[in-house]
C-alpha positions in Angstrom: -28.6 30.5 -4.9 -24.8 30.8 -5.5 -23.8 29.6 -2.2 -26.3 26.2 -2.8 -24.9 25.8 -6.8 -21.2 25.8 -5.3 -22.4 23.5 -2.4 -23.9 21.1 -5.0 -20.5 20.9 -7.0 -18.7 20.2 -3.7 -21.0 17.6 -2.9 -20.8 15.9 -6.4 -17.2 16.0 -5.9 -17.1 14.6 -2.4 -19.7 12.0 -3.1 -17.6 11.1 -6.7 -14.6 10.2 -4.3 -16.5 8.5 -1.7 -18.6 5.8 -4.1 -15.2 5.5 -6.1 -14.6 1.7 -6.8 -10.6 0.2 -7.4 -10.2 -2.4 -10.0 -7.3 -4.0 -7.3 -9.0 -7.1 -6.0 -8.8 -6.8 -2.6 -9.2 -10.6 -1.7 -10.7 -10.9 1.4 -11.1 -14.6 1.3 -6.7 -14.3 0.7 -4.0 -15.9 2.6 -3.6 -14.3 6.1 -0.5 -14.9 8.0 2.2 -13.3 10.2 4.7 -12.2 7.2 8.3 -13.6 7.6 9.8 -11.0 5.1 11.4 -13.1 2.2 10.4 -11.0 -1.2 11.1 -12.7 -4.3 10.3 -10.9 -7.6 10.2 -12.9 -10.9 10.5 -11.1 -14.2 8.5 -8.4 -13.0 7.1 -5.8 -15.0 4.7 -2.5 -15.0 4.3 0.1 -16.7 1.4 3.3 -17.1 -0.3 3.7 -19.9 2.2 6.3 -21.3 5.0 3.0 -21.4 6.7 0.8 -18.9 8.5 1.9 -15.6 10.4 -1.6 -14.6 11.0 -3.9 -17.1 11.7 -7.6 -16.4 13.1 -7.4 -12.5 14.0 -10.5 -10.7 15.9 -10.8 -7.3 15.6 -12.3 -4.2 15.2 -10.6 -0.2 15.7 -13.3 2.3 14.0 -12.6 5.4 15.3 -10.1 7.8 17.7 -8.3 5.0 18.4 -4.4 4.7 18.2 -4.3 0.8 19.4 -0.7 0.1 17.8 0.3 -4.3 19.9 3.1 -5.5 19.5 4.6 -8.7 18.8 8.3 -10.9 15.2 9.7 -10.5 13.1 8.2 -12.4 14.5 4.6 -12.4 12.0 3.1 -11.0 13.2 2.4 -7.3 9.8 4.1 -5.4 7.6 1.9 -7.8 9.1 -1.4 -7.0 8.6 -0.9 -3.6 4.7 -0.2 -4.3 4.3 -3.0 -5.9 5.2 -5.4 -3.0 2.4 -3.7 -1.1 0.2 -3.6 -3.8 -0.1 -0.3 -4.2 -0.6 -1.5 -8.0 -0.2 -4.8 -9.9 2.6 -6.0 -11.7 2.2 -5.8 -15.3 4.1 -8.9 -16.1 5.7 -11.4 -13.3 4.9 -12.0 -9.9 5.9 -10.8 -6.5 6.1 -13.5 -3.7 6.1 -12.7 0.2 7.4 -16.0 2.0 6.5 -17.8 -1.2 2.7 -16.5 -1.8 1.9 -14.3 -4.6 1.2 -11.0 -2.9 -2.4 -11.3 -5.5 -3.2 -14.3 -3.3 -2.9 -12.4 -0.1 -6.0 -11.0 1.7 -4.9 -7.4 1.0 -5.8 -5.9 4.5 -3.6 -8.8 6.3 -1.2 -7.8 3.6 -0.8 -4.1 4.2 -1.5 -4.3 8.0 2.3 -5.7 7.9 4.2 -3.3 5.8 5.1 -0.1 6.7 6.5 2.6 4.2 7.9 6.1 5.2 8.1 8.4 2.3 9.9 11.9 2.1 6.4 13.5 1.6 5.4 12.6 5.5 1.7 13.0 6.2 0.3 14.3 9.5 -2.9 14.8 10.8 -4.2 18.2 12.5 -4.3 16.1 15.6 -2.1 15.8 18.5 1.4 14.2 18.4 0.7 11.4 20.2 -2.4 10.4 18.6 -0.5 11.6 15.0 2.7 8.4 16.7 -0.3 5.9 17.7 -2.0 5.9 14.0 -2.7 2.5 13.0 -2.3 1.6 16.4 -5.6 3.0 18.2 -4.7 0.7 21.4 -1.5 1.9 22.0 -0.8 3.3 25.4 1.1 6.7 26.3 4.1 4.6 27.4 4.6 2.9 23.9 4.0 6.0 22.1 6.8 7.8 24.4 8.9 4.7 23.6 8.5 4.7 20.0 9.6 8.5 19.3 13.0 8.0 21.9 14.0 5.4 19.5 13.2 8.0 16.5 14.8 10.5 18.4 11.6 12.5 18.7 11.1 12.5 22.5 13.6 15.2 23.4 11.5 18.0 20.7 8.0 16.9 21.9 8.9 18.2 25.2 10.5 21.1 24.1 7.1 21.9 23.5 4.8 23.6 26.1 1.9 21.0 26.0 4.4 17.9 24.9 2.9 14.6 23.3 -0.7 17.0 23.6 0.5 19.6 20.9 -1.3 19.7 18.1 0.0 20.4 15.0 -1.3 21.6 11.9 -2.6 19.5 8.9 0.4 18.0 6.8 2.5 18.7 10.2 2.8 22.6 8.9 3.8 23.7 12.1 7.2 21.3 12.2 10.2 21.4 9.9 10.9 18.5 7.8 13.3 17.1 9.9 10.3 16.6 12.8 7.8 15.4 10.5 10.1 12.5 9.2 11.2 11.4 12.9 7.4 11.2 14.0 6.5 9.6 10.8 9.4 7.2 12.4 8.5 7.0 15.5 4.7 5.7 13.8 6.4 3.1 11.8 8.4 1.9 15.4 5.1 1.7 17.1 3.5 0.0 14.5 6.3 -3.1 14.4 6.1 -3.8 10.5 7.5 -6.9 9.1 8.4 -5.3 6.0 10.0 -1.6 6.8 10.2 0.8 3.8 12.5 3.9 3.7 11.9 6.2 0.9 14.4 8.9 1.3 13.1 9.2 4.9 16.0 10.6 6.2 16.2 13.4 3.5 15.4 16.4 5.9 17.5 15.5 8.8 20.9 16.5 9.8 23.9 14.5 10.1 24.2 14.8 13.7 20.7 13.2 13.9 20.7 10.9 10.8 23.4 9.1 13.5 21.2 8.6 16.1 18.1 7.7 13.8 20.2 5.1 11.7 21.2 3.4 15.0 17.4 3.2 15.7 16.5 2.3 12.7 19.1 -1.2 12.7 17.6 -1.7 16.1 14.0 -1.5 14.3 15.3 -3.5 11.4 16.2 -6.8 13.3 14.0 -9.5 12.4 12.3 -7.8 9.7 13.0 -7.1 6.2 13.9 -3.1 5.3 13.9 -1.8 1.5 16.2 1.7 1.7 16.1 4.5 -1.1 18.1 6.7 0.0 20.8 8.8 -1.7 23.1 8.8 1.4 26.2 6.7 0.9 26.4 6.6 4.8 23.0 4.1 4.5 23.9 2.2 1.4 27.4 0.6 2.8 25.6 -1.1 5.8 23.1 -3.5 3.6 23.0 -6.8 3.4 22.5 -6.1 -0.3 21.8 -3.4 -3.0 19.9 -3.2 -6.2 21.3 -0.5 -9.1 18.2 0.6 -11.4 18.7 2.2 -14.5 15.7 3.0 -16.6 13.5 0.7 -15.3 16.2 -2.2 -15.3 18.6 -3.7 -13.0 22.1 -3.8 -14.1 23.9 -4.1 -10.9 23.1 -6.3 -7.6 25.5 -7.5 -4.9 27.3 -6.4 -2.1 28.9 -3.3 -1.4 32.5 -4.6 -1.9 31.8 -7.4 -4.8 29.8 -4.0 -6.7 32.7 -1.6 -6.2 34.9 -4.6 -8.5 32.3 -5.7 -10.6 30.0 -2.9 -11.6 31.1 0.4 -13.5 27.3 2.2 -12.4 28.5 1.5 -9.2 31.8 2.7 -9.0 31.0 6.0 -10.6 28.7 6.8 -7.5 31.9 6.5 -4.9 34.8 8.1 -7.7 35.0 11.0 -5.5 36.0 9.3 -2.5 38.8 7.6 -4.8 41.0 10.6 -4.9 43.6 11.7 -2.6 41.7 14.9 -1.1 38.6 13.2 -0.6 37.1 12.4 2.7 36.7 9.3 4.5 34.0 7.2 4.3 34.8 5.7 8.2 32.8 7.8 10.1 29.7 7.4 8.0 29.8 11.5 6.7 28.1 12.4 3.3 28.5 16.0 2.0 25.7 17.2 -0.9 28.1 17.2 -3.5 28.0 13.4 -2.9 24.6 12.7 -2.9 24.4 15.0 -6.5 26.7 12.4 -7.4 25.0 9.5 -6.7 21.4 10.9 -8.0 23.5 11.6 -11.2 24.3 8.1 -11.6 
């Protein structure tokens, strides 16, 4: 009798999640297109019901950009990048992709073309190569072996005894951090996004191989758009164009050079490479004192 009450509250449980309904239209009569990658926001806003999280945001990715969002925690640089996928709704405003309210798009067709890797990487307790091929179920070996050489993932597969076959444990338990985040990679590679999100993706990997993965990753990024949060200086310098948030606002965009002259945010995340003893910034190195600094900003 106890065993069948606590499998009755499991079940309600289960079943509560599984009959769940969204409120997000999911518009399957929508616009359905190959995406380009131009993102405009216009006077976008959103907020939770305990106040509002961006506040009247407006600037403009032309296609193919790396658009590098730097910021303190809680500025609101993860939730402008969910909103492009609809993830939520804007509150106020509207987000375009290649000049079509992303409301307008058929939501499948929408998210079907961007791909976002977050420092929180999710694996499946299945193989690695089926865990590399996800959202691709057609993909063949050869593609998937492709895929995690340009993440730099190939040469720690086969350091395993069963290779592509292992299987790792749910949540990828059984790799460190840095091994999750270059299969979670190597998925996004395989995938070929139009739109490429980088949360922090690169947050658990060494310098040595952050190298390697950023060279992958401008390989990747050619002739789609990429959105970077990252807090590694390294990263920011080579966009096309970066967005400073503070409190939900924007209060700095540009280039690297033109922010460096015109924005006093900005400048306070490089000061310590102003002084005489500092290292240099020419061979892409970022210690964690740094990165404090710039999350501090």
């Amino acid at each position: 009798f106890t065993l069948l009450q606590l499998g009755i509250a499991s079940a309600n449980r289960i079943l509560g999640i599984i009959t769940a309904e969204t409120d997000l239209d999911q518009n399957t009569a929508g616009h359905t297109a190959t995406i380009n990658g131009d993102i405009v926001f216009e006077n976008v806003s959103f907020g939770y019901e305990d106040g509002l999280v961006l506040e009247n945001v407006s600037f403009h990715v032309k296609s193919g950009d790396t658009v590098a969002i730097v910021g303190q925690t809680g500025s609101g640089k993860s939730t402008l990048t969910e909103l492009i996928n609809r993830t939520y709704d804007a509150t106020e405003g509207r987000i375009l992709i290649d000049g079509i309210d992303v409301r307008e798009w058929n939501l499948t067709s929408l998210r079907s073309q961007i791909s976002r890797i977050e420092q929180d990487v999710f694996l499946f307790s299945r193989n690695l190569a089926e865990n590399i091929g996800f959202g691709v179920p057609d993909a063949t070996q050869e593609q998937i072996e492709q895929a995690a050489r340009e993440a730099q993932a190939h040469d720690f597969i086969m350091s395993f005894a069963e290779g592509y076959q292992t299987v790792v444990g749910e949540r990828g338990v059984t790799l460190s951090g840095g091994q999750r985040q270059r299969i979670a990679l190597a998925r996004a590679f395989l995938s070929n996004p139009r739109i490429l999100v980088l949360d922090d993706s690169t947050s658990a990997i060494d310098s040595a191989t952050e190298d390697e993965i950023q060279k992958a990753i401008r390989r990747a990024q050619e002739g789609r758009t990429t959105l970077l949060i990252t807090h590694r200086l390294s990263q920011i310098r080579w966009a096309d164009h970066i967005i400073v948030l503070r409190q939900g606002r924007i209060v700095a965009q540009g280039k690297h050079e033109d922010l460096l002259q015109s924005s006093s945010s900005y400048r306070r995340i490089f000061a310590r490479y102003e002084t005489p003893n500092a290292p240099s910034l020419s061979n892409g190195s970022v210690t964690n004192s740094s990165r404090a600094n710039l999350s501090q900003d």
